[in-house]
C-alpha positions as CSV (number, residue, x, y, z in Angstrom):
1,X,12.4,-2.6,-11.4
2,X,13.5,-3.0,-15.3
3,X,16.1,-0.8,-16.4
4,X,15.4,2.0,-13.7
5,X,11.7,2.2,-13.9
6,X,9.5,0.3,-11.4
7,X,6.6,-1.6,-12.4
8,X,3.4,-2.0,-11.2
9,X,1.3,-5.4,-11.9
10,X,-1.9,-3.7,-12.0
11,X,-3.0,-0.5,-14.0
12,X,-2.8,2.9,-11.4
13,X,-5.4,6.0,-12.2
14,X,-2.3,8.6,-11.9
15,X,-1.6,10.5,-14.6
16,X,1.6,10.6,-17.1
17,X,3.8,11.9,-15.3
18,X,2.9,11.5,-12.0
19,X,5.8,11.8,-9.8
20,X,5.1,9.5,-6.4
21,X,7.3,8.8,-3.5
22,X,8.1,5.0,-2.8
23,X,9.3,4.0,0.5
24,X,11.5,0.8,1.0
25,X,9.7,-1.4,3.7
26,X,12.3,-3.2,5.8
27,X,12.3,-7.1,5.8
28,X,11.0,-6.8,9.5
29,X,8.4,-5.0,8.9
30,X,6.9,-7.5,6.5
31,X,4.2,-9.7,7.8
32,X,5.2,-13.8,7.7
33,X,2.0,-14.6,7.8
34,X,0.6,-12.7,5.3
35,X,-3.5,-13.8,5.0
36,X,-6.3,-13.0,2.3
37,X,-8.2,-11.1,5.5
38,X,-5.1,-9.1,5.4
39,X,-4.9,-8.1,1.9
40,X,-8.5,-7.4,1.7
41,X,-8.5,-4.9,4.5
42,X,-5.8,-3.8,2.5
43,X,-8.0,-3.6,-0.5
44,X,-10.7,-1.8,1.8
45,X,-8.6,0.9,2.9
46,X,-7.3,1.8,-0.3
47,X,-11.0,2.2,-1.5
48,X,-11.0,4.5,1.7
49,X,-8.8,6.9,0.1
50,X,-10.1,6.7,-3.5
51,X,-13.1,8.0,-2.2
52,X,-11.4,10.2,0.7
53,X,-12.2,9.1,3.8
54,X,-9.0,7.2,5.0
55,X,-7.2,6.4,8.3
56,X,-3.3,8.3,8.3
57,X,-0.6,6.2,7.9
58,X,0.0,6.0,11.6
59,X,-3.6,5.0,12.3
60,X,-3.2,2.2,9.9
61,X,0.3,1.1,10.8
62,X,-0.9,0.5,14.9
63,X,-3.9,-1.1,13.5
64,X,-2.0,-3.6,10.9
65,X,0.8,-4.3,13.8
66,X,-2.2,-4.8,16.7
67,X,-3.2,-8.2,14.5
């Protein structure tokens, strides 16, 4: 966050203006062992819904917690 606004360290495709809804994740519900197969399925399933064929949050959430 600087001075209200949150900022993103990588350049986003949504348009000016965009309004978007951001969710505070709770300290538990952050991985400690956090692992580069993690953030590439990460990755992965982001391309998923670029190109529209994604998992719902749900589906991905049991999956991610299963590991």
């Amino acid at each position: 966050m600087h001075h209200g606004r949150l900022l993103v360290d990588e350049p986003t495709e949504l348009p000016e203006g965009a309004e978007v809804v951001l969710v505070a994740a709770d300290a538990s519900d952050v991985a400690d062992d956090w692992s580069p197969e993690l953030d590439a399925e990460l990755v992965r399933r982001y391309r998923e819904v670029e190109s529209g064929t994604f998992e719902t949050a749900e589906e991905v959430l049991a999956y991610l917690r299963a590991r």
